[in-house]
N, C-alpha and C positions, 0 to 999 in steps of 0.2 A: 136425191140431192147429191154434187158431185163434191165428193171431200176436195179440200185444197191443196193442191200438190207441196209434199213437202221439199224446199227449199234447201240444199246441204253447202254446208262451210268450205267457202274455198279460199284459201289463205293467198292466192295470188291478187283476185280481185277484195279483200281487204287489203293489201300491201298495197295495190296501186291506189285506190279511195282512200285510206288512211294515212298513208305515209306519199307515196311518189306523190299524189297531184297534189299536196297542199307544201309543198316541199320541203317533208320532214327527215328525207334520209340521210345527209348531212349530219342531221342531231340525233338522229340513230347509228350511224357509222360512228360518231364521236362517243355515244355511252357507248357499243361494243369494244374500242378498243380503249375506253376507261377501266371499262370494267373485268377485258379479258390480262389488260397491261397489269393493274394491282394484282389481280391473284397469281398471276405469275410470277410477279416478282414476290411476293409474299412466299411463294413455295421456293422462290428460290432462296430466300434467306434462311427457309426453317432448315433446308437441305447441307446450307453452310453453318449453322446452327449444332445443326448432327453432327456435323462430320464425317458425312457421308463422301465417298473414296470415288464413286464414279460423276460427282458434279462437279461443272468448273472452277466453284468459289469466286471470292471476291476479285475484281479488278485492281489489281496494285501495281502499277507499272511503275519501274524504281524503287520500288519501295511504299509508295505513296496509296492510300487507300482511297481510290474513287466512289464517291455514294452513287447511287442513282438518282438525286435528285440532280444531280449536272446531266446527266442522258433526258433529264425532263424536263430541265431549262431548255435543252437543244431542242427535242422535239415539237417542245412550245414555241420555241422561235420561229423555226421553219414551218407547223402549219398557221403559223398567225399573218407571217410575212410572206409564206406562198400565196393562200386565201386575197390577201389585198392586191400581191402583183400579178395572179390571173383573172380579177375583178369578180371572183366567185363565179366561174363560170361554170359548164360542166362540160367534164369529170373531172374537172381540177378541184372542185370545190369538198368533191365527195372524199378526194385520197389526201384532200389536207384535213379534211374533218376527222377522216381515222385517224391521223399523225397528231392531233391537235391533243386528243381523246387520247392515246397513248402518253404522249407527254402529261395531262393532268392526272393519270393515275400513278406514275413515274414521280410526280414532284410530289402531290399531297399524301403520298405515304410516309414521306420525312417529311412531313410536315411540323411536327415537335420537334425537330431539330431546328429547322429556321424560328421557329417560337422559342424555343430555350438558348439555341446557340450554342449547343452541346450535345453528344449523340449521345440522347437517353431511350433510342429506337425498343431497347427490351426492358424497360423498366416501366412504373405504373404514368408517368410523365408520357409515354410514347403512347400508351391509349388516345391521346387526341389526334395522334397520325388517323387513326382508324375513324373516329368520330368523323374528322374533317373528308373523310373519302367518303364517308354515307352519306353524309349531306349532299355530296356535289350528285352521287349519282341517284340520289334521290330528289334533288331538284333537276337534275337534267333529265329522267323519267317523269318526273309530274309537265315542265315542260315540252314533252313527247308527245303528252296526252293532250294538252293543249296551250295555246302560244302566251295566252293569259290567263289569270285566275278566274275560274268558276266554269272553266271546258270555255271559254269567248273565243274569238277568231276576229283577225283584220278583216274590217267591211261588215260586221252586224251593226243594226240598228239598238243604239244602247238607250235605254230609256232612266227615268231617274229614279224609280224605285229599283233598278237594279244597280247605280250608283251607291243610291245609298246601304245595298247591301255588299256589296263591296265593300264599303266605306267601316259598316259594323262589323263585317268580319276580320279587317284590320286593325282594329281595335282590341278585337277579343284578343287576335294572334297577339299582340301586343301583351296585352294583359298576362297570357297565356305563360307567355316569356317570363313575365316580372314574377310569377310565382313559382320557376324554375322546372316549369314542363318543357323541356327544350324540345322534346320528339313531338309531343302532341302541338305545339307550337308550328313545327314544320310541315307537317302535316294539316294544318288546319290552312297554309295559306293557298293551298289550290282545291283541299277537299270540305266546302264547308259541313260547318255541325261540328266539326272535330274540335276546332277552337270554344266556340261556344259553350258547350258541357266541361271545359276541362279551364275556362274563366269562371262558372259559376261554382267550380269545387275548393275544397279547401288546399290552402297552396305549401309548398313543401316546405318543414321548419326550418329550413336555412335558406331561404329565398329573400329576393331582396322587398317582397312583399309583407314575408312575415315580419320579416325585422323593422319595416313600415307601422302596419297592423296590426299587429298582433300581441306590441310588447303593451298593449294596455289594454287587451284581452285574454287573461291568462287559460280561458276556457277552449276558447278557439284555438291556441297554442299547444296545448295538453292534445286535443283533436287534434290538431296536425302531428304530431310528435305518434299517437297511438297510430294515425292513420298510414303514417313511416315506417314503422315497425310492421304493421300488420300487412302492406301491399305495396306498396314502392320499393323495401327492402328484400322481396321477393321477385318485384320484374329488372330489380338490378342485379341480383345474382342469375337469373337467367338470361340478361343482358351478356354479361360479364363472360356467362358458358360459352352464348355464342360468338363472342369475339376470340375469345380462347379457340374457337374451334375454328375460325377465317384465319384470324393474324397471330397465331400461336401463345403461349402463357407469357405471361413477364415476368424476368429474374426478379425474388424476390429481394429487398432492401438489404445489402452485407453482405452477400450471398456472390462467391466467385464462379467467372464463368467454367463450364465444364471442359472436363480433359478435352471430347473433341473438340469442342471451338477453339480451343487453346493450341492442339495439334493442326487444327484448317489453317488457323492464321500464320503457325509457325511456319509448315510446308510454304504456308504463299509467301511470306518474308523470304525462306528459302531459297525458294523457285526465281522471283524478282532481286536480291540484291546477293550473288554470289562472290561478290567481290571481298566480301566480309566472309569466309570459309575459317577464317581462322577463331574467329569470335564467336564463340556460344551465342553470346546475349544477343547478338543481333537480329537471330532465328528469334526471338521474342515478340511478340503483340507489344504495343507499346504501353498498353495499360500493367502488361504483366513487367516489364523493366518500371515504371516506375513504381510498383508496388514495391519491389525487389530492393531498389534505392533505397525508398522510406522504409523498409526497414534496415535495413543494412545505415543508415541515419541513428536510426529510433537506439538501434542495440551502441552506438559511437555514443549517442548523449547519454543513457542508461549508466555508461562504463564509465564516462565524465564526469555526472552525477554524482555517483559512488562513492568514487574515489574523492570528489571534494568535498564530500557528506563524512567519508574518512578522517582526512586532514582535517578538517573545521570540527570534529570529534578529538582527534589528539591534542589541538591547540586548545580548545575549553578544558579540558581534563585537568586536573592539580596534579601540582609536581610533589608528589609525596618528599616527604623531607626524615622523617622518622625510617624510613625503609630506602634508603635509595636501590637502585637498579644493582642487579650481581655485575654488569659486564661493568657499568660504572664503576662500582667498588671494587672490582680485579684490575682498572686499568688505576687509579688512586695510588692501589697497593703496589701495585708494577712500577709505578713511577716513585714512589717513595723507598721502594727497595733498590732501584738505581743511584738516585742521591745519595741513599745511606752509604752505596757499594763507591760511588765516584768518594766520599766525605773521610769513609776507612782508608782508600788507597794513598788519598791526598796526604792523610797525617800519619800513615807510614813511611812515605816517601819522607815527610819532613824530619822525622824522626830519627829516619837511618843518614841521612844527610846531616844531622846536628852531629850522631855519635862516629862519624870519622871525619869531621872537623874535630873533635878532640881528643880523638886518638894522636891525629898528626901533631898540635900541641903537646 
């Protein structure tokens, strides 16, 4: 009996069957340069971060500190409005797709800055930049894999029990959600099973499920709470490593930025606004000038304070009467020893002036 010849992997004919003929390289060029645009940038901030001497650092032209989220507004412009005015054609469609995909890793990295409206990029508020870049290129991968949920493809014949399983796995995802699995959630809308085991479990104690549910089952409550502590509080600290180890740690709360970054940003103020050579402060980050103000503030009211904490202390005080002041009593005395001296001269003048009036008589 003749064995059956074995078969070996050739990654060109899956590239062409998997990707080229169903035409998914577009949305492959578009997560490569999603995913190659964040880590770059991510390395280059940890690099400006350090203060490391051989990186360019930040963009400041003027003065003015450029984000990258405007380089990924740009990018987003131009492969959204290349793609429509070459009708997608190709190879037009493939070098707006990378452009497109660079732009989305460019913007959703500040992504908590357009959410807050404030650059909280190294603080625990900037973790959602990160979250929001794993979602996209986790749904533009599970979209890689296939064009709609459950691996479908435009042109299968869809029947209604697999409607209706669609239909319940949306639901789970749903569910999924309200008990604050956000990952198992994501996951469950293209891989079914995921949703389902993770709607039948008990839902996390500060979800908007428990707070539904739960507050009139004090059992189930207690269960989600031990269930928190014991496994959730563990894939969130190993969550947490690994973002620490993609998008670097986050300044913790109070906590001022380090000499190098204080040194990068200085040099770059330097470097951009030499017209100010005379002025220290200018060389300054702008967070560190107005630290510098509120305090230079704080010490002005302190000394205000004080001093009318003083005076409003003298004025309540009693005027001793029984003891008055020495320089008080020396100036009294001073002044009555005048009078008496002006009162002697007075009536010896008068005196010698009466005795030769009658003399000359």
């Amino acid at each position: 009996m003749n064995a059956l010849p074995h078969r070996r992997f050739h990654f060109g004919e899956y590239y062409v069957h998997h990707i080229l003929d169903p035409g998914k390289q577009p949305l492959l060029l578009l997560l490569l340069g999603f995913i190659c645009s964040f880590l770059f940038i991510r390395f280059s901030v940890r690099m400006i971060r350090r203060g490391v001497r051989w990186w360019p650092g930040n963009v400041t032209p003027g003065g003015l500190h450029i984000h990258h989220v405007v380089f990924g507004m740009f990018f987003l412009l131009v492969g959204g409005i290349g793609t429509f005015a070459t009708d997608g054609t190709h190879p037009w469609i493939d070098v707006f797709g990378l452009v497109f995909g660079i732009g989305c890793g460019l913007a959703l990295d500040e992504f908590a800055l357009l959410l807050h409206l404030e650059d909280v990029y190294w603080s625990e508020q900037g973790r959602k930049s990160v979250d929001a870049v794993i979602v996209g290129i986790l749904l533009t991968g599970l979209l890689l894999v296939g064009y709609l949920p459950l691996g479908l493809t435009p042109g299968d014949r869809v029947h209604w029990l697999l409607i209706g399983l669609i239909s319940f796995n949306a639901l789970c995802t749903v569910v999924t959600f309200l008990k604050g699995k956000f990952w198992s959630g994501i996951l469950g809308i293209m891989v079914p099973g995921v949703s389902w085991i993770a709607a039948l479990r008990l839902a996390r104690p500060y979800s908007p499920w428990a707070r539904w549910r739960y507050t009139r089952s004090p059992r189930k409550y207690a269960r989600a709470r031990r269930r928190e502590a014991r496994f959730h509080r563990r894939t969130d600290h190993a969550r947490q490593w690994l973002f620490d180890a993609i998008a670097g740690k986050p300044t913790p709360p109070g906590a001022r930025p380090t000499r190098a970054h204080q040194l990068a940003e200085r040099m770059a103020e330097r470097l951009a606004a030499p017209r100010y050579a005379g002025d220290f402060r200018s060389y300054l980050p702008p967070d560190e000038q107005r630290l510098r103000s509120l305090t230079r503030l704080n010490r002005l009211a302190a000394r205000r304070a004080a001093a009318g904490a003083a005076a409003a202390a003298r004025r309540a005080a009693p005027v001793p009467h029984a003891h008055p002041h020495p320089q008080a009593t020396t100036a009294a005395a001073r002044r009555r020893e005048a009078a008496a001296r002006r009162r002697t001269v007075a009536a010896g003048r008068s005196r010698g002036a009466g005795g030769s009036r009658r003399s000359r008589s």
